[in-house]
C-alpha positions as CSV (number, residue, x, y, z in Angstrom):
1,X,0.0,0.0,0.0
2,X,2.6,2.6,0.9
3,X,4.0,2.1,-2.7
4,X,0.8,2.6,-4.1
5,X,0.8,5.8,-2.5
6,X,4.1,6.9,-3.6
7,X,3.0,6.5,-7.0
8,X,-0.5,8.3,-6.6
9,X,2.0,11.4,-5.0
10,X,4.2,11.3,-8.1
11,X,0.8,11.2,-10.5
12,X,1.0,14.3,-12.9
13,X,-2.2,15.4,-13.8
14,X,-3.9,17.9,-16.8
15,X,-6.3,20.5,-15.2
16,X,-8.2,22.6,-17.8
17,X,-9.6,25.8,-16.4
18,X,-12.6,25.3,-17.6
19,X,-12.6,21.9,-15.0
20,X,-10.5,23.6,-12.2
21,X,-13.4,26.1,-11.0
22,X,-15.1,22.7,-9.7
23,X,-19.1,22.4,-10.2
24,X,-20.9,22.9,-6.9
25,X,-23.4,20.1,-6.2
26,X,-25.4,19.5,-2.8
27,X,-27.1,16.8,-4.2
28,X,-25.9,13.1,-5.0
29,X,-27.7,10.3,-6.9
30,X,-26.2,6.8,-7.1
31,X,-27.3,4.4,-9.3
32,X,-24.9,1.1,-10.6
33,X,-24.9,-2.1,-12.0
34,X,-22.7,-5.2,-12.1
35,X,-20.1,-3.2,-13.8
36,X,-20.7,0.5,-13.0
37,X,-21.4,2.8,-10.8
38,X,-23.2,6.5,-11.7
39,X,-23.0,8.9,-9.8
40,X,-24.9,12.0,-10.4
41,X,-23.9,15.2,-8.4
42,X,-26.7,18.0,-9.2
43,X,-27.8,21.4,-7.7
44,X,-31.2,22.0,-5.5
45,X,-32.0,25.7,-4.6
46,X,-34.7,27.6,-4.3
47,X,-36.7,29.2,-7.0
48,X,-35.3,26.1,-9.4
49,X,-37.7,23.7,-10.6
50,X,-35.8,20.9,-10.7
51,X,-32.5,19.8,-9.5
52,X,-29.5,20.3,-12.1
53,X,-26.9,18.0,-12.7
54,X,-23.7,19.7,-13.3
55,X,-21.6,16.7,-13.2
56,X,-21.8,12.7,-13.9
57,X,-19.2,10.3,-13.1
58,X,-19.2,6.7,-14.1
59,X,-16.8,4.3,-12.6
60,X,-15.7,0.6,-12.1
61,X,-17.0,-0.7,-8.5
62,X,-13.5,-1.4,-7.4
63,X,-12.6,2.3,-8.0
64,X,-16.1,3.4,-6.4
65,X,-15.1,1.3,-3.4
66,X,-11.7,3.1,-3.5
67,X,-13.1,6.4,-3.4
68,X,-15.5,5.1,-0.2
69,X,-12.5,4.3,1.5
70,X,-10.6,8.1,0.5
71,X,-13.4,10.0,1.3
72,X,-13.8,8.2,4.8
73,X,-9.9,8.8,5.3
74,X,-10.2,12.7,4.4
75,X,-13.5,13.1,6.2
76,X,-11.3,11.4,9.7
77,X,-8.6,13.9,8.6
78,X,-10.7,17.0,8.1
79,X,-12.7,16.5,11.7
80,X,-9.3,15.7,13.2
81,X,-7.9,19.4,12.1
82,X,-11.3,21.4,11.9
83,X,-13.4,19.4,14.5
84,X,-16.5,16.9,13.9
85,X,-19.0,17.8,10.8
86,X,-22.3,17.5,12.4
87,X,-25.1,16.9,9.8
88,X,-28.3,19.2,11.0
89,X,-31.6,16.8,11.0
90,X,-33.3,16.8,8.0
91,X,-37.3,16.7,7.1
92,X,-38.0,13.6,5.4
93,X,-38.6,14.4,1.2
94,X,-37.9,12.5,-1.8
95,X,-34.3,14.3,-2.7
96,X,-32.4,15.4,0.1
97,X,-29.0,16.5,-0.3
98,X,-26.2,13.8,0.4
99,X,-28.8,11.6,2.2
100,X,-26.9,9.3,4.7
101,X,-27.9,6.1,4.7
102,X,-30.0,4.6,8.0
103,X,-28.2,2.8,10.2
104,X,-30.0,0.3,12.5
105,X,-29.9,1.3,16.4
């Protein structure tokens, strides 16, 4: 593993500008199959119709599984330098933004 992240350190990467200024999405739908997963990040404000999405990313489950276990990593690293994220309740409705998943008690 640590030579795996040696590599991903030493990974040069094209940015176009256009992609750089990032597409802001408070909304995440995840769909897959047996080979892929889509995810879907869109936009819900108010005033807007419908939500937008601004961004769709198709991937192989192995790499959506990788990017599970990244995100939990930098989540654990964020709250350890900026404190705990604490997600306010939510009203129950069909689309809420980055719904968690329910965990049984």
């Amino acid at each position: 593993m640590e030579n795996e992240n040696n590599e991903q350190q030493g990974l040069q990467i094209d940015l176009r500008p256009e992609v750089a200024k990032g597409v802001y999405a408070n909304l995440a739908l995840i769909t897959h199959s047996s080979s892929d997963f889509v995810l879907d990040f869109a936009t819900m404000l108010p005033g807007m119709p419908k939500p937008e999405v601004g961004a769709r990313v198709v991937m192989a489950p192995e790499h959506a599984k990788r990017l599970l276990q990244a995100l939990q990593e930098n989540v654990h690293n964020y709250e350890q330098q900026f404190g705990k994220i604490v997600i306010p309740e939510q009203q129950s409705r069909m689309a809420a933004p980055f719904k968690m998943p329910e965990t049984e008690s």
